[in-house]
C-alpha positions as CSV (number, residue, x, y, z in Angstrom):
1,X,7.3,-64.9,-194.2
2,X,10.1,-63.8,-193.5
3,X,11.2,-63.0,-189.1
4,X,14.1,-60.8,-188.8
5,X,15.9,-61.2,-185.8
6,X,16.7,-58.0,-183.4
7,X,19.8,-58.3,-181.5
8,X,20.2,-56.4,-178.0
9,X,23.5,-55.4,-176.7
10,X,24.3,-57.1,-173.5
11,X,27.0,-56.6,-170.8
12,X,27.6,-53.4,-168.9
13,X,28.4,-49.9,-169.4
14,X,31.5,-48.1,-168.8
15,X,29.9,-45.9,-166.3
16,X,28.2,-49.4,-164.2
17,X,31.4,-51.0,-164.2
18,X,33.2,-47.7,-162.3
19,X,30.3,-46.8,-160.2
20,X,30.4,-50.6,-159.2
21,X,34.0,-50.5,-158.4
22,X,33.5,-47.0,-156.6
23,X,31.3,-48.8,-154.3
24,X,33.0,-51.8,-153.8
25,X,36.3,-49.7,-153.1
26,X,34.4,-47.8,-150.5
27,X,33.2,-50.7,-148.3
28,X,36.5,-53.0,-148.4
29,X,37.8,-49.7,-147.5
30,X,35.4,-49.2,-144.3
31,X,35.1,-52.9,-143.9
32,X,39.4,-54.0,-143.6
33,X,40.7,-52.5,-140.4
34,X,37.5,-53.9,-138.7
35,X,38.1,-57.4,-140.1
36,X,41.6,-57.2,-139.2
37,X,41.3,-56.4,-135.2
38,X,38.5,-59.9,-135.9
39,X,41.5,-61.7,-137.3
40,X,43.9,-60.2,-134.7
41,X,41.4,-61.4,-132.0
42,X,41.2,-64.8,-133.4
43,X,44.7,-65.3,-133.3
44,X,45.3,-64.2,-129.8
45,X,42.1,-66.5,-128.5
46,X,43.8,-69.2,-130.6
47,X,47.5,-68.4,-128.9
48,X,45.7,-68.5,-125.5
49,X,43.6,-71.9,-125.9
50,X,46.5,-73.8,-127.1
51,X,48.7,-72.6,-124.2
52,X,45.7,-73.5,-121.7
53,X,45.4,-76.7,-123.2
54,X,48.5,-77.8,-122.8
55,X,49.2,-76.7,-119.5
56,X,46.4,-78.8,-118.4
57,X,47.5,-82.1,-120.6
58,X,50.8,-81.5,-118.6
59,X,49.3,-81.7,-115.1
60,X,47.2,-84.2,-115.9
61,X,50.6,-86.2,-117.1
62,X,52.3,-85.5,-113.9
63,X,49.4,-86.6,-112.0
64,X,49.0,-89.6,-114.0
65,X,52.7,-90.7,-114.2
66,X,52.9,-89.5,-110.5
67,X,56.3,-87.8,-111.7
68,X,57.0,-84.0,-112.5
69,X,56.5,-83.0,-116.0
70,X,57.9,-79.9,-117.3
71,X,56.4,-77.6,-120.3
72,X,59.0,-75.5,-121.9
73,X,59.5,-73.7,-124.9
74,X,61.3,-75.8,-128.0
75,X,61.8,-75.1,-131.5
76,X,63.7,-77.9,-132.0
77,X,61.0,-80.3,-130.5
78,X,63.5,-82.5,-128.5
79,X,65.0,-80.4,-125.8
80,X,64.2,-76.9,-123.9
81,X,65.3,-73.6,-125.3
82,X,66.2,-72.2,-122.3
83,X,64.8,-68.4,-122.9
84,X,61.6,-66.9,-123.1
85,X,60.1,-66.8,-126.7
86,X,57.6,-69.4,-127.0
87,X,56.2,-68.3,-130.6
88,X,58.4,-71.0,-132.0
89,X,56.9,-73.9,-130.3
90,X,56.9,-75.9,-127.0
91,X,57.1,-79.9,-125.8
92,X,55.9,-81.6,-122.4
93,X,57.3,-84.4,-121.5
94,X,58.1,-86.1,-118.0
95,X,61.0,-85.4,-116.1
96,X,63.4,-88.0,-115.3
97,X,66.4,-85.4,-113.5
98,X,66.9,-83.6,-116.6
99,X,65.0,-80.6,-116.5
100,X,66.1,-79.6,-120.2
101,X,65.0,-83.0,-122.1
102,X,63.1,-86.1,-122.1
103,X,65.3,-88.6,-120.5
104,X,63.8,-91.3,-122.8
105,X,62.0,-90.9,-126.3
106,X,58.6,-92.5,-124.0
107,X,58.7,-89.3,-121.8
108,X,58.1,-86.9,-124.7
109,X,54.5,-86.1,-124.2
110,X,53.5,-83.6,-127.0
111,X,55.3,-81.3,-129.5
112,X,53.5,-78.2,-130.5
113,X,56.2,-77.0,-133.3
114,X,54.3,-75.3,-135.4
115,X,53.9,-72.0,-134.4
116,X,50.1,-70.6,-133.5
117,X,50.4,-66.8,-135.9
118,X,53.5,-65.3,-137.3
119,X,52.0,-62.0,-136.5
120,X,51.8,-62.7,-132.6
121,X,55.4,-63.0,-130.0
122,X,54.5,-65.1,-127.5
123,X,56.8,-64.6,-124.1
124,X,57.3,-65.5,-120.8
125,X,57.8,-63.0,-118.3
126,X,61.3,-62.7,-116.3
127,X,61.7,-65.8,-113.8
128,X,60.7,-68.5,-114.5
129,X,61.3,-69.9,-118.5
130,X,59.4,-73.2,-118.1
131,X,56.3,-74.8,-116.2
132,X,56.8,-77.7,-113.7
133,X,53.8,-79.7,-112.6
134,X,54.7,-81.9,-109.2
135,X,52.9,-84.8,-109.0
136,X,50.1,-84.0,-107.1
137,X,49.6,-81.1,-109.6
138,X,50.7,-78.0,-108.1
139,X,53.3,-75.7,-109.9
140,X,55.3,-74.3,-107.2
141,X,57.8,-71.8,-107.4
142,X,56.6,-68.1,-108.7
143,X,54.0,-67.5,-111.0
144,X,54.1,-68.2,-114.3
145,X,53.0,-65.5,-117.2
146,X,53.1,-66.0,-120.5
147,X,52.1,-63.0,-122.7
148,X,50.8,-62.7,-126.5
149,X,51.8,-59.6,-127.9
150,X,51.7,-58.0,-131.1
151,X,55.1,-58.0,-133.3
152,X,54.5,-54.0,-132.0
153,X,54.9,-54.8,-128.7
154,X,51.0,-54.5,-128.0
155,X,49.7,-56.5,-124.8
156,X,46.7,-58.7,-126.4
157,X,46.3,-61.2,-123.1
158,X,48.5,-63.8,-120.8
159,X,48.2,-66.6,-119.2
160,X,48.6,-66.9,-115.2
161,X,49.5,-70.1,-113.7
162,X,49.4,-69.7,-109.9
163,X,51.5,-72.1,-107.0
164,X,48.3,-74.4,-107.3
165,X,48.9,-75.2,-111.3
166,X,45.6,-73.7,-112.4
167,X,46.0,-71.6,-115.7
168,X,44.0,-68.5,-115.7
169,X,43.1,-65.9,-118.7
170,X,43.8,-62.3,-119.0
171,X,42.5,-60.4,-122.3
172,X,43.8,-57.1,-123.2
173,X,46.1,-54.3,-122.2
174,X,46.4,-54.4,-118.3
175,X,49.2,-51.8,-118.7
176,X,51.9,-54.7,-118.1
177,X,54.6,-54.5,-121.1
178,X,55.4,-57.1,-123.0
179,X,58.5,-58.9,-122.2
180,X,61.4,-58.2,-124.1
């Protein structure tokens, strides 16, 4: 006895295969701007965080070393910029009289050099550049405000650090422009 073997086509259709990628158009179409204000939201809670973070490890170093101890923006990672971009980075270290550097390589504290999202400017307001912790913690002198913004100039949140050297978060637009 002889079997004789059907074989079935398998695979899909023209008409499955555009009525698949119809639908899978559609959604990445509904679903992208949505993911990107999530991703956008990330990188400003990201931004913020880091900032926060460090601005407590540098009171906490004045306090401990019982000297001043500056944070300041640095994309070179051994000395103070001087202006008001901090996208490209920032150091603390303990001042020594030099408010620019670390007087020794032992006072450099931390380097943050990479920077936290290409797509963000992250900005100090006019005033003050840098943040000094005194040794009993306080930051005295104006307040500080750094600002992540969209490349567009959009106001996505700041951080506030008060006379007393506590940071503080703000989220969103509260109608302040971004610096310059």
């Amino acid at each position: 006895m002889s079997r004789k073997t059907t074989r079935k086509a398998t695979g899909f259709t023209l008409i499955e295969v555009v009525v698949t990628v119809s639908v899978m158009s559609t959604l990445l179409a509904v679903g992208l701007p949505a993911f990107a204000g999530l991703l956008q939201n990330q990188r400003t809670s990201v931004a913020l965080a880091s900032l926060v973070s460090q601005m407590s490890h540098a009171r906490l170093a004045a306090v401990k070393h019982r000297r001043p101890t500056i944070l300041c923006p640095s994309t070179s990672g051994t000395q103070c910029d001087g202006g008001s971009d901090w996208a490209g980075g920032w150091i603390v270290f303990v001042e020594r009289g030099d408010r620019t550097r670390p007087s020794r390589p032992s006072d450099l504290l931390q380097v943050e050099s990479v920077p936290v999202s290409r797509h963000l400017r992250i900005a100090s307001t006019s005033g003050r550049s840098f943040l000094r912790y005194l040794p009993d913690g306080r930051s005295a002198g104006s307040n500080l405000t750094i600002v992540v913004c969209t490349r567009e100039g959009e106001r996505l949140g700041a951080v506030v650090v008060n006379n007393a050297g506590r940071p503080r978060v703000e989220r969103g637009s509260t109608g302040a422009p971004c610096p310059p």
